[in-house]
N, C-alpha and C positions, 0 to 999 in steps of 0.2 A: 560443216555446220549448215541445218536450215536457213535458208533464205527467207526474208522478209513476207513475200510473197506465198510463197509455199508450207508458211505456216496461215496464210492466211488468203485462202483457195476462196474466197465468197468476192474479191474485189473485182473492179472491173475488166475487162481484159484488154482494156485501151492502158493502162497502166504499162502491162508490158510490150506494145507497140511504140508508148513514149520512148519507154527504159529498154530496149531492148538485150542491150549487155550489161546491164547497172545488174548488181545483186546488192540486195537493201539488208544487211544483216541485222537483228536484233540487237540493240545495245545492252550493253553489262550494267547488272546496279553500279559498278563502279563508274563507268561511261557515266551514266545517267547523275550521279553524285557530284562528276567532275563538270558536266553541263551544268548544273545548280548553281555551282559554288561559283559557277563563273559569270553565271548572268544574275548571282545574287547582288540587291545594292546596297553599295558601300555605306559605313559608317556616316558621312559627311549628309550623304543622300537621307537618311533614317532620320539623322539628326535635322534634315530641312525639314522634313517631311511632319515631323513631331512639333516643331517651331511655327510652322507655317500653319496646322492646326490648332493648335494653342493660341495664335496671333488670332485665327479667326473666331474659334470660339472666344474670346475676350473681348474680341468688338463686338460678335453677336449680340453677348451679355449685356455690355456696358452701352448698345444700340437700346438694346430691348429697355433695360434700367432707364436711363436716357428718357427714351420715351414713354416709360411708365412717371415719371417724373415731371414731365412737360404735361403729359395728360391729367394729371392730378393738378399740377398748379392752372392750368388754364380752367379748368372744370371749378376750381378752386377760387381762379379770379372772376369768372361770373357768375358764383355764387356770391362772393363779396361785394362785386360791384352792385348786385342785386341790394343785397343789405346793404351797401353803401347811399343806395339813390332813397334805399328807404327810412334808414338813420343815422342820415346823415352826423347831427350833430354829437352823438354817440360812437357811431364809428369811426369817425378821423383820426383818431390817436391807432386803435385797435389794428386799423387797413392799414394806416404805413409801419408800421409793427410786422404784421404778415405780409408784405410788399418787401420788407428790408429779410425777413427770413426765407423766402423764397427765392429772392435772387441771391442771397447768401448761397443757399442749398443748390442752383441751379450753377453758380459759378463755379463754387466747391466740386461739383460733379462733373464739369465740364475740363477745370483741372486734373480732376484725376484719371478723368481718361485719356489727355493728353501725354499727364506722367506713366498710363501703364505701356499706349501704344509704343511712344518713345523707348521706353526703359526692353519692351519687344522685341520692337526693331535691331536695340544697340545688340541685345545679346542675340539675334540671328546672324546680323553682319560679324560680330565675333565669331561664334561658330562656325560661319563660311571661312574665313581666314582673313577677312579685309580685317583692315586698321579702324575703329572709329574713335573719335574723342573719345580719352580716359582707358584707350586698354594697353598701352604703356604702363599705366598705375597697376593691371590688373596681371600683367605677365607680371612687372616689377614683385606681384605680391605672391603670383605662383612660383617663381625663382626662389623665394626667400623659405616658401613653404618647403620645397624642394629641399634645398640646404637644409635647412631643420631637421628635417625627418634623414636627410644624408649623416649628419652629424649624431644623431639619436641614436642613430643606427651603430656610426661607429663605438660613441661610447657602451651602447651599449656588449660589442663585442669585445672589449677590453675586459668591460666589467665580465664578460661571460669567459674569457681567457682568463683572467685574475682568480676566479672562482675556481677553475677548475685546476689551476697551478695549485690552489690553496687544499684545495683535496688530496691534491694527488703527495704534497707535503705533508698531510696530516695521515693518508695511508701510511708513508716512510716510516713515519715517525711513531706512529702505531707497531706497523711491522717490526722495527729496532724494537720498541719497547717489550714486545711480544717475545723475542729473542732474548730480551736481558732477562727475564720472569724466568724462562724456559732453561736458562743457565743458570741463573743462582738455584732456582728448584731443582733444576740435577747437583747443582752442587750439594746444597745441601744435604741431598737423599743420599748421596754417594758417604759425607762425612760421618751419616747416620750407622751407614751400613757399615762401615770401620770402627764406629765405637761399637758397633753391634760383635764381628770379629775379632776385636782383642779382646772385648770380655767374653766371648767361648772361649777363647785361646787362654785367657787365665785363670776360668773357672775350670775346666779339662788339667790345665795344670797341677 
C-alpha cells in the first residue's frame, strides 16, 4: 500500500527527517467512520448543549422584554409626572391608577421570569442526572407511564393471540363444514346415479 507521503510528494522533506521509519498510511472510510463515532458527543453532552442554549436564549428574551418594559414605564413616569405637576388636581386619581398598573405589570414580569429561569434550571439538573426538588414525583410518573404502556402492551397481545386462535377455529370449522357439503353432495350424486341404473336395468328388461 502507498504511504502517506508518497502519495503526497509536494510536502516538506523535514517531514521525513522527523519520521524517518514512520510510514503514515491513508485511513479507510471505515477507519475514518470509526474515528467519528468515537469522538462524536454523547447524547448527555447534545442534551446540555440544547438546554444551555435555550436557558440563554430565554434570558436574552426576557432581559430584552424586561427592559423594553422598564424603558416604557420610566418614559411613561415622566411623562406623567409632567402631566402630574401640570394637573395636578385632575390627575391624582388617573396617576395612582397607572402607578398601581405598572408595578403590577413590572412585578408580574419579574415573576415570570423568575418562574421560567427556575423551572430551566430544574429540567437541565434533571437531564444531567442530579436529583432536584420534585423529580421523585417525575421518575414516580415515568415508572407508572412505563407500566401502562407495559401492560397495553401485554393485553394487547392476548387480545392479538385470542384473535388469532379464533380464526384459526373458524378456518376448522369452515374446513369440517366444507367436507360435510362435499359428502352429502357425493352422496347424493351417487344415489342419483343408482336410481339412474335400475331404471335402465328395468326399462332394457
Amino acid at each position: 500500500m502507498p504511504t502517506f507521503l508518497e502519495n503526497f510528494p509536494y510536502l516538506e522533506p523535514r517531514i521525513l527527517e522527523n519520521y524517518p521509519n514512520q510510514k503514515f498510511e491513508i485511513p479507510t472510510p471505515e477507519r475514518l467512520m470509526k474515528i467519528l463515532r468515537e469522538n462524536a458527543p454523547t447524547q448527555s453532552q447534545i442534551i446540555g448543549a440544547v438546554v444551555i442554549v435555550t436557558i440563554a436564549t430565554a434570558v436574552v428574551m426576557l432581559m430584552t422584554v424586561g427592559g423594553l418594559l422598564m424603558g416604557g414605564l420610566s418614559i411613561g413616569g415622566l411623562v406623567l409626572t409632567c402631566l402630574f405637576i401640570l394637573f395636578v388636581p385632575v390627575l391624582v386619581a388617573g396617576f395612582g391608577t397607572v402607578l398601581f398598573i405598572g408595578t403590577t405589570v413590572l412585578v408580574t414580569g419579574t415573576g415570570f421570569t423568575v418562574a421560567v429561569v427556575s423551572a430551566l434550571r430544574w429540567l437541565y439538573l434533571y437531564l444531567k442526572g442530579y436529583h432536584p426538588p420534585g423529580s421523585c414525583h417525575v421518575d414516580a410518573a415515568k415508572r407508572s407511564v412505563i407500566d401502562a404502556a407495559y401492560r397495553l402492551k401485554e393485553m394487547a397481545g392476548v387480545y392479538v393471540n385470542n384473535a388469532v386462535q379464533e380464526i384459526d377455529t373458524a378456518r376448522r370449522l369452515n374446513e369440517m363444514a366444507s367436507v360435510y357439503v362435499n359428502g352429502a353432495l357425493h352422496e347424493k350424486i351417487m344415489r342419483v346415479l343408482t336410481r339412474v341404473d335400475q331404471a335402465a336395468a328395468s326399462y332394457s328388461c
